[in-house]
C-alpha positions in Angstrom: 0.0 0.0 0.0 1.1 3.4 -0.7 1.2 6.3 1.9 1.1 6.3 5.7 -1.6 4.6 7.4 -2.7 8.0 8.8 -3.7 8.5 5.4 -5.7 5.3 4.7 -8.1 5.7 7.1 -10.5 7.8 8.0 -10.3 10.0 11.2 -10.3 8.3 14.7 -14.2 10.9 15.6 -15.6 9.1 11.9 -14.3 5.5 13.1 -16.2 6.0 16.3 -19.3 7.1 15.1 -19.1 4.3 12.4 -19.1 1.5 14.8 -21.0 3.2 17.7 -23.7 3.7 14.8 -22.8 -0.2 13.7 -23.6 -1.3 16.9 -26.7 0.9 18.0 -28.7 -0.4 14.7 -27.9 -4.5 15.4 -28.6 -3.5 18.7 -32.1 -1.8 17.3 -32.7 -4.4 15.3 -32.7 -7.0 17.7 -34.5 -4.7 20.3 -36.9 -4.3 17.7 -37.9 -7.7 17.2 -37.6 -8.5 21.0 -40.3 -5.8 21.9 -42.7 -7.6 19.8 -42.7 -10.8 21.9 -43.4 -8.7 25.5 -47.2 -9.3 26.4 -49.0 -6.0 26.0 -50.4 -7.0 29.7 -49.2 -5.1 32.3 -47.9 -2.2 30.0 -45.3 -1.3 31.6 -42.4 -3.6 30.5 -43.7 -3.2 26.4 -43.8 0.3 27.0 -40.5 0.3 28.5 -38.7 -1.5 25.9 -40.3 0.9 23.6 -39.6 3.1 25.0 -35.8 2.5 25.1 -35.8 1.0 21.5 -37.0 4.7 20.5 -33.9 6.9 22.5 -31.3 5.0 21.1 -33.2 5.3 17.5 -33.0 9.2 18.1 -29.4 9.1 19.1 -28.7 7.1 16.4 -30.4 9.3 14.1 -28.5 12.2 15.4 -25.0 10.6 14.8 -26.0 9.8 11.5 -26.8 13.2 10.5 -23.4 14.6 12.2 -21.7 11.5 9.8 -23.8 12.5 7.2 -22.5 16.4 7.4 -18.8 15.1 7.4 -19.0 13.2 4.4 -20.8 15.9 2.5 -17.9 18.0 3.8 -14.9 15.7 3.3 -13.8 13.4 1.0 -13.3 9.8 2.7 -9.4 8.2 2.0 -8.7 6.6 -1.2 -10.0 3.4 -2.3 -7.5 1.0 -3.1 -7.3 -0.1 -7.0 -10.8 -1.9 -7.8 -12.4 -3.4 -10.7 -15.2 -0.5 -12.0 -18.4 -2.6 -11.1 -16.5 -3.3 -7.2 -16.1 0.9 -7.2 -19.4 1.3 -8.4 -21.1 -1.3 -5.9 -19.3 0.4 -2.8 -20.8 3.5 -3.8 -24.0 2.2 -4.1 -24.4 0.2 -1.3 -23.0 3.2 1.1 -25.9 5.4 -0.5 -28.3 2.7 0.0 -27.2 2.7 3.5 -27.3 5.8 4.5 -31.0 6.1 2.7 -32.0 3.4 4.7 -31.3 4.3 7.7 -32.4 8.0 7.5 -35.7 6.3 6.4 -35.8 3.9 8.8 -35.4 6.3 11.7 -37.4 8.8 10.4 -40.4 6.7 9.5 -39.9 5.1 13.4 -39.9 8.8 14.6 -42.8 10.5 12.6 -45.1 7.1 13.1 -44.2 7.4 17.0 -44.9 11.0 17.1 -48.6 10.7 15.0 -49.2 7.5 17.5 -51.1 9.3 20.2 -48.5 8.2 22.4 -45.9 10.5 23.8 -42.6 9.7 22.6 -39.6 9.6 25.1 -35.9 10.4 25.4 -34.7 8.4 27.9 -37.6 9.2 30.2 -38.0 13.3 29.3 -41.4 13.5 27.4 -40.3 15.4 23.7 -42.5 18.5 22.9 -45.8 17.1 20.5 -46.1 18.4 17.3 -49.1 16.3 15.8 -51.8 14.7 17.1 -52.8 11.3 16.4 -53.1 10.2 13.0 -53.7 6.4 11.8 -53.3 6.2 8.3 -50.1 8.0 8.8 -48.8 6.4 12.1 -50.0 2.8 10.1 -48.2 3.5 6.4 -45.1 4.8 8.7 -45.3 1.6 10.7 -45.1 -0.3 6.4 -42.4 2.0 6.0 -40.0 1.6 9.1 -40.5 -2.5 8.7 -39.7 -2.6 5.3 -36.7 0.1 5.7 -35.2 -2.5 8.2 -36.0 -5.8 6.1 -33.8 -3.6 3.3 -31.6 -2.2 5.9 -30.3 -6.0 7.0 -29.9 -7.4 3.6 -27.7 -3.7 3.1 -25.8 -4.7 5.9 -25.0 -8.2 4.9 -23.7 -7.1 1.6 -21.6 -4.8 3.4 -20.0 -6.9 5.6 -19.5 -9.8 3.0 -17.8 -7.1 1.1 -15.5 -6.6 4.0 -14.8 -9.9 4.5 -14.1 -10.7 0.6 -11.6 -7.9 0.7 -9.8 -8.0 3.7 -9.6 -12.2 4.1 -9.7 -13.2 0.2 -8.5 -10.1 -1.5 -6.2 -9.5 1.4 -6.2 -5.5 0.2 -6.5 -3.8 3.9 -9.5 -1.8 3.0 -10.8 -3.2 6.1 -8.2 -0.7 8.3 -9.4 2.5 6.4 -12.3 2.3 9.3 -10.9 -0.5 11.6 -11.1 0.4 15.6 -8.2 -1.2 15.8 -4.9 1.6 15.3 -2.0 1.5 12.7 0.0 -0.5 14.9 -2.3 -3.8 15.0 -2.1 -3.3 11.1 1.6 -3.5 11.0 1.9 -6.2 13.5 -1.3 -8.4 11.6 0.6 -7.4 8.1 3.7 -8.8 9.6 2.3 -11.7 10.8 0.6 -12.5 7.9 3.7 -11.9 5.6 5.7 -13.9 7.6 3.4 -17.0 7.3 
């Protein structure tokens, strides 16, 4: 590879946000489909997991619009040399993942807030801007399930992707956003070169 490490990847802030974002939608998803199975009788432990599943879906909607602003701002490191449809396919499957889970958030926020219910940030009651309203709460309710069902086959093409390049390509693109620093590299690319 050409260059220093500190110029294949992206900044330590993006590589935090990535993964803490990584692991705040698994851990959605998974809420997600958990909260489903709580009896609606007594409320309280349905409304709870709710309640929780919808705070971490704000936070995570906030950290993707700060990622969002830095990548409209900035331009990410440089691939490494690809095939045109492989350049083409990253591309595309980042937008489609971003798109997703803007929409996915969004649709899971606006169908909360046209509930009837108050929606909650860990516990503080958010100011209501609209009053109940089914047909929109219901077709956001289509929305945010489908979002997700597209958001997880996303996410499995991206991280087949990953692993294509990084244990059968053996090309590094993994460290442009790996938590682990430049030093692991080295010590893994020495490892590996001395097998």
């Amino acid at each position: 590879m050409s260059g220093s490490d500190s110029t294949q990847r992206y900044p330590t802030a993006v590589i935090v946000m990535h993964w803490t974002i990584a692991a705040a939608v698994v851990g959605l998803m998974a809420l997600g489909w958990w909260m489903q199975t709580i009896p609606k009788q007594p409320v309280g432990p349905r409304a709870d997991a709710y309640n929780l599943h919808k705070s971490i879906g704000l936070v995570a909607l906030l950290l993707m619009a700060v990622r969002l602003a830095w990548r409209a701002s900035h331009r990410p490191p440089e691939l490494p040399p690809l095939p045109r449809w492989q350049a083409h396919a990253a591309v595309a499957v980042h937008l489609l993942l971003y798109a997703v889970m803007f929409i996915a958030a969004l649709s899971g926020y606006i169908g909360s807030a046209t509930s009837g219910y108050p929606v909650k940030f860990f516990g503080w009651v958010l100011p209501s801007w609209s009053g109940p309203h089914d047909a929109i709460k219901d077709a956001c309710s289509v929305v945010h399930l489908v979002s997700n069902w597209v958001l997880v086959a996303t996410v499995g093409a991206h991280v087949a992707a990953t692993i294509y390049h990084q244990w059968i390509l053996r090309d590094d693109l993994f460290w442009r956003m790996s938590p682990i620093g430049s030093r692991a590299r080295k010590r893994a690319v020495g490892t590996r070169g001395a097998g």
